[in-house]
C-alpha positions as CSV (number, residue, x, y, z in Angstrom):
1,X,6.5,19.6,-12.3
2,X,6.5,21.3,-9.0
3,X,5.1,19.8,-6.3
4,X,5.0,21.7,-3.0
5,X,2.8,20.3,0.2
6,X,1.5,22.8,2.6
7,X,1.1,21.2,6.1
8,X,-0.4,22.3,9.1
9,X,1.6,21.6,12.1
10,X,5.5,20.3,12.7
11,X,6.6,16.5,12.8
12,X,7.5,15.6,15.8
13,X,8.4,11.8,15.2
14,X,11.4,11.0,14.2
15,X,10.1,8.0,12.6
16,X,7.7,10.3,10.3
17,X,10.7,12.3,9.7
18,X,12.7,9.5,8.0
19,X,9.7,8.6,5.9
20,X,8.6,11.6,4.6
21,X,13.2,11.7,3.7
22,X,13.1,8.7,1.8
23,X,9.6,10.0,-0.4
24,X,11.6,12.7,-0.6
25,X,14.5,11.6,-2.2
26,X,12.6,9.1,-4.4
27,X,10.4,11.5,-5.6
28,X,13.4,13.6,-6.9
29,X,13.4,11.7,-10.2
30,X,10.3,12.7,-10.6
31,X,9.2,16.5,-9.4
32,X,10.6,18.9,-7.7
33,X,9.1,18.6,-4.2
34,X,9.1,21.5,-1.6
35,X,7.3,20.8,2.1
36,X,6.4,23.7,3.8
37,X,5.5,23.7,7.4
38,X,3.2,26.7,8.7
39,X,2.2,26.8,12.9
40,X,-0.9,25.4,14.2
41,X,-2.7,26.9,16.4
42,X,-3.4,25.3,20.2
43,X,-7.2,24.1,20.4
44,X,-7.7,24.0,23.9
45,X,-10.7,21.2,25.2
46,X,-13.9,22.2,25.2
47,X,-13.5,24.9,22.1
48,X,-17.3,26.1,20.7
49,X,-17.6,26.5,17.3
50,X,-16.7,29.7,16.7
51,X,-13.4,29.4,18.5
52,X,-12.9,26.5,16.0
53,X,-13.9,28.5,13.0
54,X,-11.3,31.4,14.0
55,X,-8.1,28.3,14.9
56,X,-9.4,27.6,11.1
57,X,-9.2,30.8,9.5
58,X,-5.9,31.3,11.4
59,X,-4.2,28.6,10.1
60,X,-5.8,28.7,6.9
61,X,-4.4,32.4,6.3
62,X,-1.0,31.3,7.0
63,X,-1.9,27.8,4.5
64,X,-3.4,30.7,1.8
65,X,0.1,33.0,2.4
66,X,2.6,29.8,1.1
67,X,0.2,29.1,-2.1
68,X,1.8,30.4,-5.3
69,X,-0.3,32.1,-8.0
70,X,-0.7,30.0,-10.8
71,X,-0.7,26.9,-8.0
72,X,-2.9,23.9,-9.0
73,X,-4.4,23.7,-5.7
74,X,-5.5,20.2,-3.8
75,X,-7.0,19.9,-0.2
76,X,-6.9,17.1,1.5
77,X,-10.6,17.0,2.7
78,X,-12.7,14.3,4.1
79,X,-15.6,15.3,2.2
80,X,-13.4,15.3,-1.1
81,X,-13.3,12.9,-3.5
82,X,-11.7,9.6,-2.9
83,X,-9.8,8.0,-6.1
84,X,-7.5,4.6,-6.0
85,X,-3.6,4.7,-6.8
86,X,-4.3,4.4,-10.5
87,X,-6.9,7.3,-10.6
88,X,-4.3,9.0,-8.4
89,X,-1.7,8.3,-11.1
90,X,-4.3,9.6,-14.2
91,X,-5.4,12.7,-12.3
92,X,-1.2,13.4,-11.7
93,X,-0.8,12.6,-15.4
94,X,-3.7,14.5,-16.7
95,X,-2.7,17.7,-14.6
96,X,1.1,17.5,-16.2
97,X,-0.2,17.0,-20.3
98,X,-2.6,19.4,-18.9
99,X,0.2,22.1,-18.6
100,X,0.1,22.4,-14.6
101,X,3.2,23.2,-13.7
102,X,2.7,23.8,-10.0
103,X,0.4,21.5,-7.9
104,X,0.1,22.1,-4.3
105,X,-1.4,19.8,-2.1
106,X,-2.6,21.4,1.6
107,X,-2.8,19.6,4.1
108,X,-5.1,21.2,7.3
109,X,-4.8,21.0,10.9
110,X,-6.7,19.0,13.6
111,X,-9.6,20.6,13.0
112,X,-9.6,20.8,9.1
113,X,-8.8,23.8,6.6
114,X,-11.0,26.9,6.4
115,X,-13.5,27.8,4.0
116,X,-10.9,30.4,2.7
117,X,-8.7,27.5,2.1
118,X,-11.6,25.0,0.5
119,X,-12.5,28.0,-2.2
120,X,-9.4,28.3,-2.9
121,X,-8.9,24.8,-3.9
122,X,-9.4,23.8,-7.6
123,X,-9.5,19.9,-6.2
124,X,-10.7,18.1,-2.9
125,X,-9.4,14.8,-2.2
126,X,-10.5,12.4,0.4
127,X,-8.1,9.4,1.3
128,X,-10.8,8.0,3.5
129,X,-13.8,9.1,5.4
130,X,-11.2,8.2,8.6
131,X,-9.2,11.4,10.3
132,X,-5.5,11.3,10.7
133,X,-2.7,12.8,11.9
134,X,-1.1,14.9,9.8
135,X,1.9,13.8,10.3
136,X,0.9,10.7,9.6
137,X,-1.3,12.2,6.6
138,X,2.1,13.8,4.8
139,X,3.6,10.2,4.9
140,X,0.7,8.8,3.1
141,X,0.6,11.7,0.7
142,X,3.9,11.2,-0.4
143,X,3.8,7.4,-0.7
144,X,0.7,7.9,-3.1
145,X,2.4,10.7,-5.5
146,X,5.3,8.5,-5.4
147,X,3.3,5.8,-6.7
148,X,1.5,8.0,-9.1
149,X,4.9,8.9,-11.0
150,X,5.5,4.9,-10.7
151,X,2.4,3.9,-12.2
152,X,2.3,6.8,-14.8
153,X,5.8,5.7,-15.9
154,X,4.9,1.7,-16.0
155,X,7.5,1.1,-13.3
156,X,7.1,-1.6,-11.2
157,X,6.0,-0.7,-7.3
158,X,2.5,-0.6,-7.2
159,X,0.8,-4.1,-6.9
């Protein structure tokens, strides 16, 4: 299975760098993995709505340009649905016996991902009603796939 993640945003950490390298190379046993970056867009203070919704739809064209027909797509949405590891793990497995053979999993900016991007989606997932960086958020992400292949493969890691 491919997996790519489409992020909003660069890391700037060095520290978030190294983490998302390691998921990386453990996840290699498992999937191909391909991380692609696209630009946010600079909110400045005091934005109205409707400045919002256009930084949105900005990023969210660039987010919709680096999705690959055929892509089984996931947002990462707060109003998504929230499963544990092991649903995690069942929802990977079911995709793959499923015949996905692409998942993408898009991760938004600060402000979230555009309606575009939402419809687009054939899954939202919530990791908590919290908001976090997304750097932060790609760390996470990887650390939960990574234990989805464990679990699905009855390999020790997860408890």
């Amino acid at each position: 299975m491919k997996i790519t993640v489409v992020a909003v945003g660069k890391i700037k950490e060095r520290f978030f760098e190294d983490a998302i390298r390691e998921y990386e190379k453990r996840l290699g046993r498992y999937c191909r993995l391909e991380i692609v970056q696209v630009a946010d867009e600079r909110t400045p203070d005091g934005a109205g709505d409707a400045l919002e919704r256009q930084i949105k739809e900005r990023e969210g064209e660039r987010i919709l340009a680096q999705i690959k027909d055929g892509a089984y797509v996931i947002a990462l949405a707060i109003e998504g649905k929230m499963l544990d590891s092991e649903e995690l793990a069942e929802k990977l497995g079911q995709l793959a016996v499923g015949g996905v053979s692409h998942l993408a999993f898009v991760i938004g900016g600060s402000l979230g991902l555009s309606e575009a991007v939402l419809a687009r989606a054939d899954y939202r997932l919530s990791f908590s009603r919290m908001t976090f960086p997304h750097q932060l958020m790609r760390v996470i992400l990887l650390e939960q796939v990574y234990r989805g292949f464990r679990i699905l493969n009855h390999q020790a890691y997860h408890k």
